[in-house]
N, C-alpha and C positions, 0 to 999 in steps of 0.2 A: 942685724940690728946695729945701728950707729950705739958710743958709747953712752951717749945721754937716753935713749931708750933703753940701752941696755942697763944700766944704772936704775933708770925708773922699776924695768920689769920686777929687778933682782929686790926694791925696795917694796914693791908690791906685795913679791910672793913671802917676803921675809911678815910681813903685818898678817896677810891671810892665814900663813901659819901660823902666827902667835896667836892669832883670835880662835883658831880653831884651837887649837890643844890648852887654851884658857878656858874654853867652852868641854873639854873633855871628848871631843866628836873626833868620829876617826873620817877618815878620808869619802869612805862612804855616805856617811851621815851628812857632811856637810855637801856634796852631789844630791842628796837628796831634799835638802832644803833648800838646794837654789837653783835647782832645778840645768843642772849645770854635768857633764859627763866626769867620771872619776878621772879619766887620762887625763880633759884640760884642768880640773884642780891639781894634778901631781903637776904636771907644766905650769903654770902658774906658781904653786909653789917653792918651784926650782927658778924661777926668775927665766924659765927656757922660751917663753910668748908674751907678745906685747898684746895683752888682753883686750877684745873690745869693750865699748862702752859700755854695752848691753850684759858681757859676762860680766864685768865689774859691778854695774848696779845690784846684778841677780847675788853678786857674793857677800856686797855691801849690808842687801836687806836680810838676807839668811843669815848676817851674824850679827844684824844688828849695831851698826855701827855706819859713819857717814862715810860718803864716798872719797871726802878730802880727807879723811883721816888716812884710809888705805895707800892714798897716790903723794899725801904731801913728802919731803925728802928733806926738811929741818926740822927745827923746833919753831913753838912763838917765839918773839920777842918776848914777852910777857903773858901775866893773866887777864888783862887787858887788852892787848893789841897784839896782832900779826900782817906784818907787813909782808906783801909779795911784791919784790922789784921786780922792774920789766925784765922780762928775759924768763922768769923764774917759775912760774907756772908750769905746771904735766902737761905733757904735750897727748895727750888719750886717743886723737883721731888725725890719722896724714890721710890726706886722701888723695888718689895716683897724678896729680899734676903737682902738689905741693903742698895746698890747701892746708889747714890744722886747727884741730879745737882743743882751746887749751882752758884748763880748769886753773882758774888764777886766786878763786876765796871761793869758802865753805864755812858756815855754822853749825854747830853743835846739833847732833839726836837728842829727843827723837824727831822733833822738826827741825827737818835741814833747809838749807837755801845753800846752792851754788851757786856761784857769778861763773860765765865763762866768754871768754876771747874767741871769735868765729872768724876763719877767712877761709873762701871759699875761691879758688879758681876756677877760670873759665869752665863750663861745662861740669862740675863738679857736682856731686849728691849726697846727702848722707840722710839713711831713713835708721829713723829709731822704734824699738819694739816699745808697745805702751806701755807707760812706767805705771808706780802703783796707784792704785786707786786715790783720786782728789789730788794729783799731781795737779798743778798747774806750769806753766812755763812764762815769760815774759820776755821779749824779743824785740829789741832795737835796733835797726841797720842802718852803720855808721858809715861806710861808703857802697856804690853800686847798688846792684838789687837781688832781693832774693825771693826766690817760692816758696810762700811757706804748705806743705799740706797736712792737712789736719782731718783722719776720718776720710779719705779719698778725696776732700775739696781745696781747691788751691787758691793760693791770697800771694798776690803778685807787692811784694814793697820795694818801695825805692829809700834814699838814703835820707833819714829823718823819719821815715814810718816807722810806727810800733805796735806789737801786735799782741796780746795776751790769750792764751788757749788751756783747754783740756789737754793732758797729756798723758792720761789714761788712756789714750786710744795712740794707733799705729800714727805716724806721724813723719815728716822728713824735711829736710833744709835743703833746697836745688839752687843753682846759678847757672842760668838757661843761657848769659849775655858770655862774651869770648872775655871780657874784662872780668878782674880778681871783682870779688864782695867782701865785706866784712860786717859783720856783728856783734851785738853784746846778749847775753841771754842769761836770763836769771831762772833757775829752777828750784820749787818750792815743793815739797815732798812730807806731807806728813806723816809723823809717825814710824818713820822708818827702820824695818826690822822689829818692831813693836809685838808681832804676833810671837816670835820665835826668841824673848827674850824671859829670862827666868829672874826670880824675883834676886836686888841687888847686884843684875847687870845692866 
């Protein structure tokens, strides 16, 4: 891991630990609620793996808390406002030619909303397991094209299309063309960790 991933991982596992031992749950417990193996929660919590998105989500909801909380690396400015300057954003997804998605804003549980920053090089993919129930997603592409597929059907946009979908089902981002893509994608998550929260967290 380069430093600024490595820094991320280590800020990760340090938030998963404090929510879990705020919650009283031992290592098992919370593999069990997020349906997630004990080995990758001890690595994780050692800052030892750059976790995927999917483990993230799964650890976000099992504790009940949003996913920008776990990965953001300052404070707000305020109770008001939180600025993210360029550059600043979790880098969550490189994908083998360069590619990256990066998580730049998030709102408050238990309904979240992410904004995230997409570029995808040439030939690039990344598929997502279906998130929770009554996700929605929202999907802009700012240069190039991308595949969106949703449920096995694919929806080809070029740059100015936008796309809104179910995101409770398996789902993926492709860039079929030899030239970079980029996107904006907004994810809307109700409820998050709602089942697995005890009263006064």
């Amino acid at each position: 891991m380069d430093d600024e991933t490595e820094s991320l991982a280590l800020a990760i596992g340090r938030r998963v630990r404090e929510q879990r031992q705020a919650r009283e749950w031992t290592l098992d417990r919370l593999a069990a609620e997020a349906g997630v193996s004990r080995r990758m929660i001890v690595n994780v919590e050692q800052g030892a793996v750059n976790p995927s998105v999917g483990t993230l989500l799964r650890l976000s909801d099992a504790l009940g808390v949003r996913l920008p909380a776990l990965v953001h690396t300052r404070a707000a400015a305020s109770d008001l406002v939180e600025v993210t300057r360029r550059g600043e954003g979790a880098v969550l997804w490189t994908g083998e030619h360069g590619g990256r998605g990066v998580l730049v804003a998030g709102i408050e549980s238990p309904d979240v909303v992410e904004l995230w920053d997409w570029t995808l090089e040439g030939g690039e993919r990344h598929a997502s397991e279906a998130h929770s129930t009554g996700t929605r997603e929202l999907l802009q592409v700012i240069d190039g094209e991308v595949v969106i597929e949703v449920a096995g059907v694919a929806h080809g946009l070029a740059a100015g299309d936008a796309l809104t979908f179910a995101a409770d089902v398996d789902h993926s981002y492709a860039n079929r063309s030899s030239t970079a893509a980029r996107f904006s994608l907004a994810v809307f998550e109700l409820g998050v960790g709602s089942s697995h929260r005890t009263a006064g967290s």
